[in-house]
C-alpha positions in Angstrom: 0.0 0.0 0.0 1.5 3.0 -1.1 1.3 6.7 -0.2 -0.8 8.5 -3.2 0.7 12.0 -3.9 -2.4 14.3 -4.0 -0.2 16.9 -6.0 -0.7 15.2 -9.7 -3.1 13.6 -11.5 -6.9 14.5 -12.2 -8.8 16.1 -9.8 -12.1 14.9 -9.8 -11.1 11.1 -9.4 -8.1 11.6 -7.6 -9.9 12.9 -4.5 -13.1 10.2 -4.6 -10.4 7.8 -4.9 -8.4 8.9 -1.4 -11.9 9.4 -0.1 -13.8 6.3 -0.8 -11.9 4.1 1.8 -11.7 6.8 4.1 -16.3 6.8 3.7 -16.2 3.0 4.4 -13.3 3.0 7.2 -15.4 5.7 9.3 -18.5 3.5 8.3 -17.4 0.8 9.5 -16.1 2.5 12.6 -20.3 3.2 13.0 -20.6 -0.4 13.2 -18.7 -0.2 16.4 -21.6 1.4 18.3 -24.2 0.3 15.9 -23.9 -3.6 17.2 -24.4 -1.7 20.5 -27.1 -0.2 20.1 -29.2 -2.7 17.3 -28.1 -6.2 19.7 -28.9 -4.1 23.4 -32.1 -2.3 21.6 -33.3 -5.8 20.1 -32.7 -8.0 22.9 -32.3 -5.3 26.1 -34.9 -3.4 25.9 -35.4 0.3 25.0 -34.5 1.7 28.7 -30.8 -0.2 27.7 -31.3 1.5 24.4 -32.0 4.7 25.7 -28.6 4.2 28.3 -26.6 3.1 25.3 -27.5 5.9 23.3 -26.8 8.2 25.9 -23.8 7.1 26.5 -22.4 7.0 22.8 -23.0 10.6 22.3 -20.9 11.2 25.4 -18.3 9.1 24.1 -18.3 11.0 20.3 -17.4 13.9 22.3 -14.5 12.3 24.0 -13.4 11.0 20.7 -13.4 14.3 19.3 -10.9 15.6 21.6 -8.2 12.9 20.6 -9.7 12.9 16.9 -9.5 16.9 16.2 -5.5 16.6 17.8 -5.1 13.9 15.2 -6.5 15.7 12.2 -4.5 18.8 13.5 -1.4 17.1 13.6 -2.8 15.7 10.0 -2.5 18.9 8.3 0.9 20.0 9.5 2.0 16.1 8.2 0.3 16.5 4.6 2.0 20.3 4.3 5.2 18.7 5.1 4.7 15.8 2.8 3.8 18.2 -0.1 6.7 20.8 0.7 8.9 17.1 0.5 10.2 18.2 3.9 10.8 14.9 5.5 12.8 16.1 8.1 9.8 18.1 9.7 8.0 15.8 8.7 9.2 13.4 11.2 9.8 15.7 13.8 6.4 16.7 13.7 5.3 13.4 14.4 7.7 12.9 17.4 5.8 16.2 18.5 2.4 15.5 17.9 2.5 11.8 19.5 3.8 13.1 22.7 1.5 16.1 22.9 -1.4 13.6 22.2 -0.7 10.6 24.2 -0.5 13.5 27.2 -3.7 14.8 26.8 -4.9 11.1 26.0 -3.8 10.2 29.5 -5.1 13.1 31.3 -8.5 12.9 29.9 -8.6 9.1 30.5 -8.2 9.8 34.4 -10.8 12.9 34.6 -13.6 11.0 33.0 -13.4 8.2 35.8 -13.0 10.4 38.3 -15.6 12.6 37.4 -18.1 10.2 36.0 -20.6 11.1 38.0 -21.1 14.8 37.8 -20.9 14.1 34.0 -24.0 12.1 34.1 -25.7 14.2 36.3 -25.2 17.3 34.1 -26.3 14.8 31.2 -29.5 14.6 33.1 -29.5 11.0 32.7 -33.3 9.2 34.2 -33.0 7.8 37.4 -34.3 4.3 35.4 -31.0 3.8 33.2 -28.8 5.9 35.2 -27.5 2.6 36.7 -27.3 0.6 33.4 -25.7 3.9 31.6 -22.7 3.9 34.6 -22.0 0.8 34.1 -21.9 1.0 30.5 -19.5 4.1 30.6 -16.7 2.5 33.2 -16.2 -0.2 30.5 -16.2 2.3 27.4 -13.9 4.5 28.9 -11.2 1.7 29.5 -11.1 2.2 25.5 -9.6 5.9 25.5 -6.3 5.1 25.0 -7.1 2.9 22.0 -9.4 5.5 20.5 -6.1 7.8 20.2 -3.7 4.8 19.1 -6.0 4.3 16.0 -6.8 8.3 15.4 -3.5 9.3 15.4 -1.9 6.5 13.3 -4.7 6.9 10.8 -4.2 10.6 10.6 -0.9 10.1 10.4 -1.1 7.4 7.2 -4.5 9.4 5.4 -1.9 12.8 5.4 0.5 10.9 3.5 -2.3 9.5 1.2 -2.4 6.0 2.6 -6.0 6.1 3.0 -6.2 1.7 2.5 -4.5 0.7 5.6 -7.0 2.1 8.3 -10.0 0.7 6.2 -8.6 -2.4 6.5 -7.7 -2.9 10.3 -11.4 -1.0 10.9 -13.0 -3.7 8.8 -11.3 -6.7 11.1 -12.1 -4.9 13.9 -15.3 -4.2 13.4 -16.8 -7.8 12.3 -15.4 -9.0 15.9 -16.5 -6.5 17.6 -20.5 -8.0 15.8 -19.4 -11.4 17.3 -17.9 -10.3 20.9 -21.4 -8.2 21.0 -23.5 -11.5 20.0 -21.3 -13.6 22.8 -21.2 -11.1 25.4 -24.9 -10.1 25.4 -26.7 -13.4 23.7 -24.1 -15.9 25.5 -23.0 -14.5 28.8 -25.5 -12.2 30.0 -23.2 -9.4 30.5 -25.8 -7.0 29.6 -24.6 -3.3 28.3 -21.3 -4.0 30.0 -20.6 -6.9 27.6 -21.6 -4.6 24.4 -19.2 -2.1 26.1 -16.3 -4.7 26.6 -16.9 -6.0 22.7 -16.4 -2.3 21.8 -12.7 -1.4 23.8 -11.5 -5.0 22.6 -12.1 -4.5 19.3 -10.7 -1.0 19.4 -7.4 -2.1 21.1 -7.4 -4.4 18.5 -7.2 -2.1 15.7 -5.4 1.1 17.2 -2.2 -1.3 18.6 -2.6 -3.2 15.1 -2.4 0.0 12.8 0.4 0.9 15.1 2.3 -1.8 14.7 1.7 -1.6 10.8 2.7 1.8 10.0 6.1 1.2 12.4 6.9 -2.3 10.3 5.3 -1.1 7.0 6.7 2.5 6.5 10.4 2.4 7.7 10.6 5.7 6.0 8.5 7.3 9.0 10.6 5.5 11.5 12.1 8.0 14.5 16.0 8.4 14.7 17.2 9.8 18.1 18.1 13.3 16.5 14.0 13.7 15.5 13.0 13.0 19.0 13.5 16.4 20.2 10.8 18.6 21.7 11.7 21.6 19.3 9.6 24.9 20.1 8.6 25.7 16.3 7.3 22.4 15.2 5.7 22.6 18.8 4.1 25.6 18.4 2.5 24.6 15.1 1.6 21.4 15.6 -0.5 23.0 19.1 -1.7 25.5 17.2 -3.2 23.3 14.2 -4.0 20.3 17.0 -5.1 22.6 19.4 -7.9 24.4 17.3 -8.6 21.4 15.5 -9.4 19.7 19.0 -11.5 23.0 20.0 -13.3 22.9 16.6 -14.5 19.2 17.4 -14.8 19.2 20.6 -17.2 22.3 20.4 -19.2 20.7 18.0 -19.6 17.4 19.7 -20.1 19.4 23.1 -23.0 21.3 21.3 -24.2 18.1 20.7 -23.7 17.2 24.3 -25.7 19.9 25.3 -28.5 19.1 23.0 -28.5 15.1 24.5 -28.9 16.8 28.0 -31.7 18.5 26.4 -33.4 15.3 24.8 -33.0 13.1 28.2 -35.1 15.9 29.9 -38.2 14.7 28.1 -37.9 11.2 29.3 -36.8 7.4 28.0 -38.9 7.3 24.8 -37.6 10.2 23.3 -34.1 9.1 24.5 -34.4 6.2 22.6 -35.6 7.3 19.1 -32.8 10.4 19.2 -30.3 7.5 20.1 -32.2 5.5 17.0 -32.3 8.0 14.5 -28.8 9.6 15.2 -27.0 6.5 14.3 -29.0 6.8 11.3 -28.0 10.5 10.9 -24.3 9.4 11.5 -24.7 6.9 8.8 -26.2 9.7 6.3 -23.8 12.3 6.0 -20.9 10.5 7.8 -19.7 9.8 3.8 -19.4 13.8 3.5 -17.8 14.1 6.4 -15.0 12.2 5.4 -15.2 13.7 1.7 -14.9 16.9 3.7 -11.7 14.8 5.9 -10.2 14.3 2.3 -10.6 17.4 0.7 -8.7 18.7 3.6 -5.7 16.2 2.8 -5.8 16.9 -1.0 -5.8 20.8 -0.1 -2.9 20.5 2.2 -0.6 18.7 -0.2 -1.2 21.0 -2.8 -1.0 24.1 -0.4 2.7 22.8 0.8 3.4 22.4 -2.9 2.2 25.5 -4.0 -0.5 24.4 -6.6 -2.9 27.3 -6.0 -4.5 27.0 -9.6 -5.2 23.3 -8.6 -6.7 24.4 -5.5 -9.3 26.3 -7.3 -10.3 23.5 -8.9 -10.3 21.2 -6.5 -12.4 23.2 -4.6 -15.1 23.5 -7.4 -14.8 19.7 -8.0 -15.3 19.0 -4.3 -18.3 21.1 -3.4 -20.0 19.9 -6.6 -19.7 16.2 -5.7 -20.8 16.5 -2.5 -23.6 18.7 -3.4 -24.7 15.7 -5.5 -24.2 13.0 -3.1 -26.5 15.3 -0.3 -29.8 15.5 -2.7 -29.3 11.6 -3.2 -28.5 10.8 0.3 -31.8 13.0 1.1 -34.1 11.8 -0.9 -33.3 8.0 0.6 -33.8 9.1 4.7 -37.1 11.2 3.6 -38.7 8.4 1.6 -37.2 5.6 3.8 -37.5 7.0 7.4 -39.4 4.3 9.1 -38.2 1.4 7.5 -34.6 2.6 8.9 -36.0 3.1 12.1 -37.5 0.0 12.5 -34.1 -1.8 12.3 -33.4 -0.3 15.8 -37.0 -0.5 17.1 -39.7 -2.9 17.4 -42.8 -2.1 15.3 -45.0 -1.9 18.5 -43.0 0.8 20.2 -45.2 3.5 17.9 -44.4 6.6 19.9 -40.5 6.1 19.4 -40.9 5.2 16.1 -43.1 8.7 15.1 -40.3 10.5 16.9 -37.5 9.5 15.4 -39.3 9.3 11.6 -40.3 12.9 12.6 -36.6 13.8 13.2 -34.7 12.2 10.3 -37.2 13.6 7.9 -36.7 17.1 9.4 -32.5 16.7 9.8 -32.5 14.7 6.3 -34.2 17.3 4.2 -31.2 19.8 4.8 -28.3 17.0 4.6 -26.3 19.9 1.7 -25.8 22.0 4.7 -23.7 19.9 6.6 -22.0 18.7 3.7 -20.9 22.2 2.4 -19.8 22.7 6.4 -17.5 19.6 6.3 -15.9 21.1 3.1 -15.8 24.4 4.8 -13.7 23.3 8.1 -11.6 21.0 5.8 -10.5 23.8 3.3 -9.7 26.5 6.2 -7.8 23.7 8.6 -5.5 22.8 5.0 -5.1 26.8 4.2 -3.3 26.7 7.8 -6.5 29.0 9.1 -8.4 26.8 11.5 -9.2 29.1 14.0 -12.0 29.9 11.1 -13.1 26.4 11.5 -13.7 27.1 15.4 -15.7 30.1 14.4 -18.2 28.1 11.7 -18.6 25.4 14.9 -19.4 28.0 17.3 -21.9 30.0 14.8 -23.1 26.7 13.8 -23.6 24.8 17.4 -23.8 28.0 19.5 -27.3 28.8 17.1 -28.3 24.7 17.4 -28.5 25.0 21.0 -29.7 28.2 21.6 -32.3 27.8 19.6 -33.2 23.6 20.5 -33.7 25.2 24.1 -35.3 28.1 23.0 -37.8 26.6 20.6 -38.7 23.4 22.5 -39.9 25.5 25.3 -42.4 26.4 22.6 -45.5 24.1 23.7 -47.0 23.7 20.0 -43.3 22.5 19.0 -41.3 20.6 21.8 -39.3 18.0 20.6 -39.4 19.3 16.8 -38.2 22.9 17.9 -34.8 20.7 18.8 -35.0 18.9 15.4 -35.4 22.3 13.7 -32.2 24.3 15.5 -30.1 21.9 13.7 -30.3 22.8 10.1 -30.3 26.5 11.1 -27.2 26.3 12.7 -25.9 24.4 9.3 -27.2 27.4 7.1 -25.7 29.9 9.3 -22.5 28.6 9.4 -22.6 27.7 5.9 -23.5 31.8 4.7 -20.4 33.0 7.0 -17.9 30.5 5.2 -18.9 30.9 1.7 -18.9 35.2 2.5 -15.2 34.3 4.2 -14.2 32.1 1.3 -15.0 34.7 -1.9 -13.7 38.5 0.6 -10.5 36.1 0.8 -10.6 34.1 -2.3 -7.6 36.0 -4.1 -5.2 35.2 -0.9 -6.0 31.6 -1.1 -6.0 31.1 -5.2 -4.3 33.7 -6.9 
């Protein structure tokens, strides 16, 4: 498996090529918490479904920490790779490990220790608060392997090895299926077992791409004269990681917010959101990792110098994934229920109208988050991602504001949260397009 050099070569097929494994790897990474939640929804319950669900939002934003250092560091890597720098290059990865492996360690102690007050603030039920602790003391065990695999992949998608992190996903993820079937059907370990088929399958897959990129890519190996702590590859690697990490993890923490939000109006509603949000993730999780790609591909050509290809790459890109959005729309709207149902039993009606009722309302606006994707991709490659943390604020700061505001609203409750989410898409989306054409020159010319 070779690195692809985004630098060359068409455009158009060039980038769906890089991005195609990275859409299945991330899909298949769904499956991880999908088994969860279809095996503990199916044979649980939906109180263990509405626990699950819960928890897994909890755990995206946790992920998003180590994930948005990852995809910092991933930018600095593909500019150095393009500039053919391999001498930062490998510095810069020396940096980036240690800085992330810190912060992987600190955050892995604060979440035990303060599990607790988290779920209190996530106003979990006094039902499934129980079910939803126990759940979480297993997951969290899985921290450390959540930043082996994000980093390593990060590392290999920036060179355009985009193959290898598919593959170890894909291995992973089928036994995580079967430790889920054992655990739960076999042993009766309950949501603990789903949890424990979850961190064993993820410690499978971060140590194994580990130890693939070390034996694989002996050009990326560490001699004692690149492990130095230098303060300039420091200070860029913190400021692309750092704002990366604050771009995802206020995003995820908006979503946070909004689960606190949802758990207020009781277990049913719990469980479709917890439904229908692995269908979400499944919806426009392909233009999120177009968006992940795109970012790679602009990168590569920025350290290069290739503005005229950047141009076009960038109306190549926002085309395609215009395209894939209307398609990708039209299948939740029409099939809403049917997709629901795979989660839920038919006679649980009230969860199913809720969560039909939210995938048609999120589904009809699916352009708007993919445009955003491309949006934080471009400004993180063009070395500007503090404007990626301003489209997350505008666009998560309006969701919640308005899911609180508007659900208070007795003729809309629960919709009024639905409907805050495609604003805050639109919004965001109007302030980087304005950003993108006042700057265009600076980034193109």
């Amino acid at each position: 498996m070779k690195q692809k050099d985004l630098t060359t070569g068409k455009i158009t097929s060039s980038l769906l090529l890089f991005a195609l494994p990275m859409i299945l790897g991330n899909l298949i990474q769904q499956l991880y918490n999908v088994a969860d939640t279809l095996i503990v929804g199916q044979f649980l319950g939906s109180n263990a479904l509405a626990a699950v669900g819960s928890a897994y939002t909890l755990m995206t934003f946790l992920t998003s920490i180590l994930l948005g250092l990852s995809m910092g560091s991933g930018a600095v890597f593909s500019i150095c790779y393009g500039a053919g720098d391999q001498k930062r290059l490998k510095s810069s990865i020396f940096t980036s490990f240690v800085l992330i492996a810190a912060c992987s360690l600190v955050l892995n102690v604060v979440v035990f220790v303060f599990i607790d007050p988290i779920m209190r603030l996530l106003q979990t039920p006094d039902e499934i608060y129980d079910m939803m602790r126990s759940y979480l003391w297993v997951i969290f065990i899985g921290i450390t392997a959540t930043f082996l695999y994000n980093y390593f992949a990060c590392l290999l998608r920036a060179l355009g090895n985009s193959v290898a992190p598919l593959l170890f996903l894909g291995f992973s993820a089928l036994l995580n299926i079967g430790l889920d079937l054992l655990f739960v059907l076999v042993f009766y370990w309950g949501a603990p077992g789903a949890a424990a088929a979850t961190v064993i399958s993820q410690y499978i897959s971060g140590v194994g791409l580990m130890i693939y990129t070390l034996v694989k890519f002996p050009d990326l190996r560490l001699s004692r004269e690149d492990m130095q702590l230098k303060k300039k590859n420091l200070r860029e690697i913190s400021q692309f990681s750092f704002l990366t990490c604050l771009q995802q993890s206020i995003m995820n923490f908006g979503i946070l917010m909004v689960q606190g939000l949802v758990n207020s109006f009781g277990p049913a509603v719990m469980a479709a959101f917890a439904a229908a949000v692995k269908i979400d993730s499944f919806a426009y999780m392909p233009v999120q990792d177009f968006g992940n790609a795109f970012s790679t591909f602009i990168a590569q050509n920025h350290g290069a110098g290739k503005k005229d290809r950047i141009r076009k790459g960038i109306r190549s890109a926002f085309t395609a994934s215009m395209i894939f959005c209307l398609i990708i729309t039209a299948g939740v709207c029409v099939f809403a229920r049917p997709l629901m149902m795979i989660f839920v039993h038919a006679e649980e009606t009230e969860i199913l109208a809720i969560g039909v009722r939210y995938l048609r309302i999120e589904g009809a606006f699916y352009c708007g988050i993919g445009f955003l994707f491309l949006f934080y991709g471009l400004y993180r490659a063009l070395s500007r991602p503090g404007m990626s943390v301003i489209l997350t604020i505008v666009s998560l700061g309006s969701r919640v504001a308005l899911a609180y505001g508007l659900s208070a609203i007795p003729l809309l409750g629960t919709t009024g949260i639905w409907m805050s989410v495609p604003i805050g898409w639109f919004l965001a989306d109007a302030i980087g397009f304005l950003y993108y054409f006042k700057n265009r020159k600076t980034f193109t010319a």
